[in-house]
C-alpha positions as CSV (number, residue, x, y, z in Angstrom):
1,X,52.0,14.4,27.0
2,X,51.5,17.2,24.7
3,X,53.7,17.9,21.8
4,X,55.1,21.1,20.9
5,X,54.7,22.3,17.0
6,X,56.3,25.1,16.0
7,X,53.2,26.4,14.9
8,X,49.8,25.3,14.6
9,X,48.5,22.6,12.9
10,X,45.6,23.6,11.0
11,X,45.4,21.6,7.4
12,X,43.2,18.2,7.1
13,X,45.2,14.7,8.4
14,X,45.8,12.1,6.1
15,X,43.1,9.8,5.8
16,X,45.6,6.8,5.4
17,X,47.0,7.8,8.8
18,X,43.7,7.5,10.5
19,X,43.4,3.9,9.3
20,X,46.6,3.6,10.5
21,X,45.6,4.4,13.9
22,X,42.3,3.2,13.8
23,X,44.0,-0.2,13.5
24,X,46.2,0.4,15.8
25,X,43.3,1.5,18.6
26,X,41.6,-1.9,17.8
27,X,44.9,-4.3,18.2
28,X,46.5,-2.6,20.7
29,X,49.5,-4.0,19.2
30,X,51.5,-2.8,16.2
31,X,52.5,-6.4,14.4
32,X,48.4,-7.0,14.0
33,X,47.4,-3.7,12.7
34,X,50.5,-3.7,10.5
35,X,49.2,-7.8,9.4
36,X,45.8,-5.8,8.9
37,X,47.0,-3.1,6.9
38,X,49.5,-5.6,4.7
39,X,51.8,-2.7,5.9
40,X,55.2,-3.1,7.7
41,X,55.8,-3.0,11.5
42,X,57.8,0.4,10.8
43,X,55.4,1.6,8.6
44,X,52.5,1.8,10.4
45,X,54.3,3.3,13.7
46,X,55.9,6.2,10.9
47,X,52.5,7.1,10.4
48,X,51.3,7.0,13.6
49,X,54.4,9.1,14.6
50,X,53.2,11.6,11.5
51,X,49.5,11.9,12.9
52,X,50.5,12.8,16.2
53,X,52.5,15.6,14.9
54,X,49.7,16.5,12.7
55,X,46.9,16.7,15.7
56,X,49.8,17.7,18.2
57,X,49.2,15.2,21.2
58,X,50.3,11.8,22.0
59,X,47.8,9.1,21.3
60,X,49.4,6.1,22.2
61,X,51.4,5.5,25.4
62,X,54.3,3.2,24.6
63,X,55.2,0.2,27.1
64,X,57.7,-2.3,26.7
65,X,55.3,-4.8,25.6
66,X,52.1,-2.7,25.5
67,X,50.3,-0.1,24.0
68,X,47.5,1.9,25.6
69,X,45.5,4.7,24.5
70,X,45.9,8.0,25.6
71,X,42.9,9.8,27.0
72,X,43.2,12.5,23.5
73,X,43.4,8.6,21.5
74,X,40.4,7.6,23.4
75,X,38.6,10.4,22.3
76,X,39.6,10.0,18.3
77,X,39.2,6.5,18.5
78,X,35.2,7.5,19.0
79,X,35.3,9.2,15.7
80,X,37.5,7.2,13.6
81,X,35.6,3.6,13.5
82,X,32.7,5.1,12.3
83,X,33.9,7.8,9.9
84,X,36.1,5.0,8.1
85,X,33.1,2.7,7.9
86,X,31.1,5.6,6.5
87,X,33.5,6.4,4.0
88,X,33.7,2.9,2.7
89,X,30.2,1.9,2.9
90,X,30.2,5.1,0.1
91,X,32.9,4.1,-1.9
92,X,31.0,0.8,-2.4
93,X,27.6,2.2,-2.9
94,X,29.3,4.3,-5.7
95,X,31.1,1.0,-6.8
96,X,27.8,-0.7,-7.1
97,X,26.2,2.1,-8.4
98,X,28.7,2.1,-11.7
99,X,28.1,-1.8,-12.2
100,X,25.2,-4.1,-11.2
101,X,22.7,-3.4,-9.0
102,X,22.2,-4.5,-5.6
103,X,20.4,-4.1,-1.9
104,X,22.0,-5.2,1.0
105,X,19.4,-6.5,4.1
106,X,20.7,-7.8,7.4
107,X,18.3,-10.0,9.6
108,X,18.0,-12.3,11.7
109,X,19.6,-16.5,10.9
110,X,15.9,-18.1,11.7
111,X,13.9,-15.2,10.0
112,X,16.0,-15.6,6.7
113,X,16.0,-19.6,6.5
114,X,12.0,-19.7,7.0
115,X,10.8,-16.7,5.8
116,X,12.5,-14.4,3.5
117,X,15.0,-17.0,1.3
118,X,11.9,-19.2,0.4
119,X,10.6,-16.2,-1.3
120,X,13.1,-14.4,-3.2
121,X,13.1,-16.1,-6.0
122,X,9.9,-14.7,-7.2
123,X,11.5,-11.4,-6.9
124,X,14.7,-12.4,-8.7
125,X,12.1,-13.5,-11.6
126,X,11.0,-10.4,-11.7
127,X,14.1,-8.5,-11.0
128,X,16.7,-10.5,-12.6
129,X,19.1,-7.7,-12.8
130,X,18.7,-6.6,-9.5
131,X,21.4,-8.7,-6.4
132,X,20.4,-9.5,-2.8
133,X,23.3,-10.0,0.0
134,X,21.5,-11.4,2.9
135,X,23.5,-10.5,6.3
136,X,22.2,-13.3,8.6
137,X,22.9,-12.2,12.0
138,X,20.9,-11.8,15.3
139,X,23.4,-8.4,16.0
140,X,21.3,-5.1,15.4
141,X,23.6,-2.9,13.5
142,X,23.6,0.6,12.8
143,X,21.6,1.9,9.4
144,X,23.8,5.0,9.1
145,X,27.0,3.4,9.3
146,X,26.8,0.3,7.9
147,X,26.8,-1.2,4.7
148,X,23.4,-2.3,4.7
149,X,20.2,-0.8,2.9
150,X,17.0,-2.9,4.8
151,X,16.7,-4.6,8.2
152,X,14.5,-7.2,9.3
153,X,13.9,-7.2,13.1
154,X,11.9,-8.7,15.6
155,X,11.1,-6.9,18.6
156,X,8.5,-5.3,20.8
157,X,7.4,-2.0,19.2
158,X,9.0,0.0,22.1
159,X,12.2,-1.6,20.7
160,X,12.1,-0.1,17.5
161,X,12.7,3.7,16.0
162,X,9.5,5.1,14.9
163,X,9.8,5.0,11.0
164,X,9.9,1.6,11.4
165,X,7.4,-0.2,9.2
166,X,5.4,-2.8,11.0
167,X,5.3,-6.3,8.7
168,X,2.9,-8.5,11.0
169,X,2.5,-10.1,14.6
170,X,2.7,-13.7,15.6
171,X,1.2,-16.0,17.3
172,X,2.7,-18.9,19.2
173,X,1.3,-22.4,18.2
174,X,2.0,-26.5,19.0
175,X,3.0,-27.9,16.1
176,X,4.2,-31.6,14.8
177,X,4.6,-33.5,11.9
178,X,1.7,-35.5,10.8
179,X,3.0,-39.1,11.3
180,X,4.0,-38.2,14.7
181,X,1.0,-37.5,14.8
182,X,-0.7,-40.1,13.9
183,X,1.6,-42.6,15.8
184,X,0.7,-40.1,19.0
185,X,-2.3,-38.3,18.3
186,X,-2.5,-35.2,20.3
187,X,-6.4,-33.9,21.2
188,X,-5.6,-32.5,24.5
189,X,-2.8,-30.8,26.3
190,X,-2.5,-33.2,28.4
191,X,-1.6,-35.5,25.7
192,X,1.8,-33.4,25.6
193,X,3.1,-35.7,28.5
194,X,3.6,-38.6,26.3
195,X,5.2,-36.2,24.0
196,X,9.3,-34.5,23.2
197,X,8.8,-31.0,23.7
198,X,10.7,-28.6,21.4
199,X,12.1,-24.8,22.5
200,X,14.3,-22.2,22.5
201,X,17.0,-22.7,25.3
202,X,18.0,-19.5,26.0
203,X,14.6,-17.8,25.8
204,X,14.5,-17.6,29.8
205,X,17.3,-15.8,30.0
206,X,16.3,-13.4,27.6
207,X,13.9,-10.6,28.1
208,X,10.5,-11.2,26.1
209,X,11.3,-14.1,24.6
210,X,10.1,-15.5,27.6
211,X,7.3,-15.8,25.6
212,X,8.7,-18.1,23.4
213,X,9.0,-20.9,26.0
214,X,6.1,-23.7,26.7
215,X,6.3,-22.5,30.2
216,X,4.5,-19.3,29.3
217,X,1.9,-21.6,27.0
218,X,1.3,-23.7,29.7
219,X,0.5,-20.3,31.9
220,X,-1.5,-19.4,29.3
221,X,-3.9,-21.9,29.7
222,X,-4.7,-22.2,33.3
223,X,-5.8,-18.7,33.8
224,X,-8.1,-18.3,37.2
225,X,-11.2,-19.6,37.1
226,X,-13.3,-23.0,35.9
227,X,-10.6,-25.4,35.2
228,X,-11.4,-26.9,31.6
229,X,-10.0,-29.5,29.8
230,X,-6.2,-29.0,29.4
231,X,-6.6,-26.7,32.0
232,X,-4.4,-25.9,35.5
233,X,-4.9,-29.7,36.2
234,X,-3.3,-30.7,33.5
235,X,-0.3,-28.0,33.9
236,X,-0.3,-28.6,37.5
237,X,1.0,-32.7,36.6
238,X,2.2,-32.4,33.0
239,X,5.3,-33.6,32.5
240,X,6.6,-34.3,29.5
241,X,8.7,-37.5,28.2
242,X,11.5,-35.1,27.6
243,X,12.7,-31.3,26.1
244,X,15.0,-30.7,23.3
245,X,16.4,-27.4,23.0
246,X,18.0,-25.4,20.5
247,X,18.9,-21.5,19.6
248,X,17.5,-20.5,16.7
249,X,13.8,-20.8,15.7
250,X,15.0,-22.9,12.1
251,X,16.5,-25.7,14.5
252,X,13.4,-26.1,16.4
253,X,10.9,-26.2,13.9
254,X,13.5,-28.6,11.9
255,X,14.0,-30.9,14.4
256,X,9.4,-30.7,14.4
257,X,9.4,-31.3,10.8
258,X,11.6,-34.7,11.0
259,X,9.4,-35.9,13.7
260,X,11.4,-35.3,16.5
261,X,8.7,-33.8,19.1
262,X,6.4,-31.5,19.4
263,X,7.2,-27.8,18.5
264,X,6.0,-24.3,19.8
265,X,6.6,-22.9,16.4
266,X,6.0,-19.0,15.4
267,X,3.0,-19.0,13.2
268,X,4.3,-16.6,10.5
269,X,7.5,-18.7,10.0
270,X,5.4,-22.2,9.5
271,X,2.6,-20.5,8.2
272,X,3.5,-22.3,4.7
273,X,4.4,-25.6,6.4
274,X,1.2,-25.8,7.9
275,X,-0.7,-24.9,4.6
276,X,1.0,-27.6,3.1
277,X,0.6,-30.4,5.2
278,X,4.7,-30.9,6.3
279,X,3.0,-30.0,9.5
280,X,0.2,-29.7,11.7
281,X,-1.2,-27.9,14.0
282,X,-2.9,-30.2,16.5
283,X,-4.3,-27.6,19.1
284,X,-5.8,-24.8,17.1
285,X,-8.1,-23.2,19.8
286,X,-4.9,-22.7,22.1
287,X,-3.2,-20.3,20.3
288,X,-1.1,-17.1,22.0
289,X,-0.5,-13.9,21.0
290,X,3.3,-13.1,21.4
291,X,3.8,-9.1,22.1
292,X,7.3,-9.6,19.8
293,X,6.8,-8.0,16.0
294,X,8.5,-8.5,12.6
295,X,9.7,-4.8,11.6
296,X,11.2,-3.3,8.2
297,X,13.5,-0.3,8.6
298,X,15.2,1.1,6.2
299,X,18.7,3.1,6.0
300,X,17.6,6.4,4.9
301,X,20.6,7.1,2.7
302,X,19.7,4.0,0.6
303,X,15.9,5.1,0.0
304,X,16.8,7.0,-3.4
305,X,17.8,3.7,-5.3
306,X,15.3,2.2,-7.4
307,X,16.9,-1.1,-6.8
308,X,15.8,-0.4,-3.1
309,X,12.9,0.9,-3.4
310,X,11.6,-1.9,-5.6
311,X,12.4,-4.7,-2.9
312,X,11.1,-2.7,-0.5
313,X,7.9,-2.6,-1.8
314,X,8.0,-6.2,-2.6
315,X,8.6,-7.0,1.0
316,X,6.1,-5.0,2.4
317,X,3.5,-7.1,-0.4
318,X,5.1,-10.5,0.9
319,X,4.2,-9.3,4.3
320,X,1.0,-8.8,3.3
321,X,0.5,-11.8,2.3
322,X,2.1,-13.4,5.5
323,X,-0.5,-11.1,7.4
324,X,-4.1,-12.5,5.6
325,X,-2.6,-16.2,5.5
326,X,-2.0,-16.5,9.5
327,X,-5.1,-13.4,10.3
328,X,-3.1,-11.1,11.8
329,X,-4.6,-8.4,13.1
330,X,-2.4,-5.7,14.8
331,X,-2.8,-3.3,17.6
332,X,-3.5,0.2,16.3
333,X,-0.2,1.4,18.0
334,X,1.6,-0.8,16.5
335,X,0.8,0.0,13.1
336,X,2.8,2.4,10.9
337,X,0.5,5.3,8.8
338,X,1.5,3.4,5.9
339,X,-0.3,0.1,6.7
């Protein structure tokens, strides 16, 4: 239904309405976005009422007991989620800005426990003034909308935008504590049998990391041709004495370190483990090369800080680190022109 206006509207709307409706969109219901708001009921339909008269269209279609968009509501609704998080991802850059400094990086739960938390305190030594808010989450968000300044992904390169800043490869290796060990000793692959095999449990279901599985390891090794020792024979009867799973790669290689089985561990998250003996890598020679990469991006509105900037650059000297300690060598179109 469209509204009639004496005349037309032409002047700005109130920002405080278009929370007002944005909250409504989301709820569908006018008791939550009021809750939300910390607003009354009949507050937050007055300005609703007031924006509709400002834009000159109904938004909302009121039921008994529902509320539905209208298709003009739809089409704001597009608008509004993002221009509000904009607006207060800026009002808290400025906020930081006038007090302490800080960077914001989102990445993923496994990549944070094993890789980047066991590291930051040699950048807090040297930065003690500088804060780090570590968004562990396995959701890719948007750079330019959200309150975030770095990301740390893991993806195929085809997966990733192309000022994206290549960090380092993997490879996909057995690994095991060393008194399981050396109450199992493991000199074959078909000494996995008598062995608890660790891995991701959704990784079938999930495109790529496929190649995160023992199924794809096993594969590995029993290309055509002579069978050698470990070979198709021993995939063709190896069974193991039983799987655990788990859904993030911190869980598996946990549940390695306390001698629970036999892990197929990312090499650049154990690379330390393995250096210092918590673990061990009993089949060096069978090593894969995963087609998954660990990527920095960057939001570009947050490349002008200093604060930024500086852990930037100290990431992309950890990762260099990470890249001669497990020999990663990367595919030349992988690599970005500032590697």
């Amino acid at each position: 239904m469209t509204l009639t206006p004496s005349h037309p509207r032409s002047r700005p709307v109130s920002v405080g309405h278009l929370r007002a409706f944005d909250a409504v969109a989301r709820h569908l219901n006018f008791r939550a976005a009021a809750e939300e708001l910390s607003l009354t009921q009949s507050a937050v339909s007055r300005q609703i009422q007031a924006l509709e008269d400002e834009i000159g269209v109904r938004l909302f279609s009121r039921h008994t007991r529902a509320v539905e968009l209208t298709g003009a509501g739809t089409l704001l609704l597009r608008t509004t989620g993002q221009a509000l998080e904009r607006l207060d991802a800026t009002v808290r850059q400025i906020r930081q800005s006038a007090g302490r400094r800080s960077v914001a990086v989102t990445t993923s739960a496994s990549f944070a426990s094993m890789w980047l938390i066991p590291r930051l305190e040699a950048f807090q030594r040297e930065h003690p003034d500088i804060d780090i808010r570590i968004d562990a989450s396995d959701v890719a968000v948007d750079l330019t909308t959200a309150d975030v300044d770095l990301a740390l992904r893991y993806a195929v390169p085809q997966a990733v935008p192309a000022q994206a800043i290549r960090l380092f490869g993997e490879q996909l290796t057995p690994v095991a504590s060393p008194w399981l060990l050396r109450a199992r000793p493991i000199h074959r692959i078909e000494d996995l049998a008598d062995c608890t095999l660790i891995e991701a449990g959704d990784a079938h279901r999930t495109r790529h990391l496929e190649w995160l599985t023992w199924q794809r390891w096993l594969d590995t090794h029993t290309s055509p041709g002579p069978v050698r020792p470990g070979g198709r024979a021993a995939r063709e009867r190896l069974s193991p004495k039983r799987w655990l799973y788990f859904n993030y790669a911190h869980q598996i290689v946990q549940a390695a370190l306390t001698g629970q089985g036999v892990a197929l561990a990312r090499l650049p998250l154990v690379a330390e483990s393995l250096q210092c003996g918590d673990l061990v890598e009993p089949l060096p020679s069978t090593r894969i090369e995963s087609p998954l990469v660990y990527w920095l991006l960057s939001a570009p509105r947050s490349l002008e800080r200093p604060e930024v900037k500086a852990f930037r650059d100290w990431l992309l000297a950890q990762a260099a680190v990470t890249r001669e300690t497990i020999g990663d060598v990367p595919d030349p179109d992988t690599l970005d022109p500032m590697d």
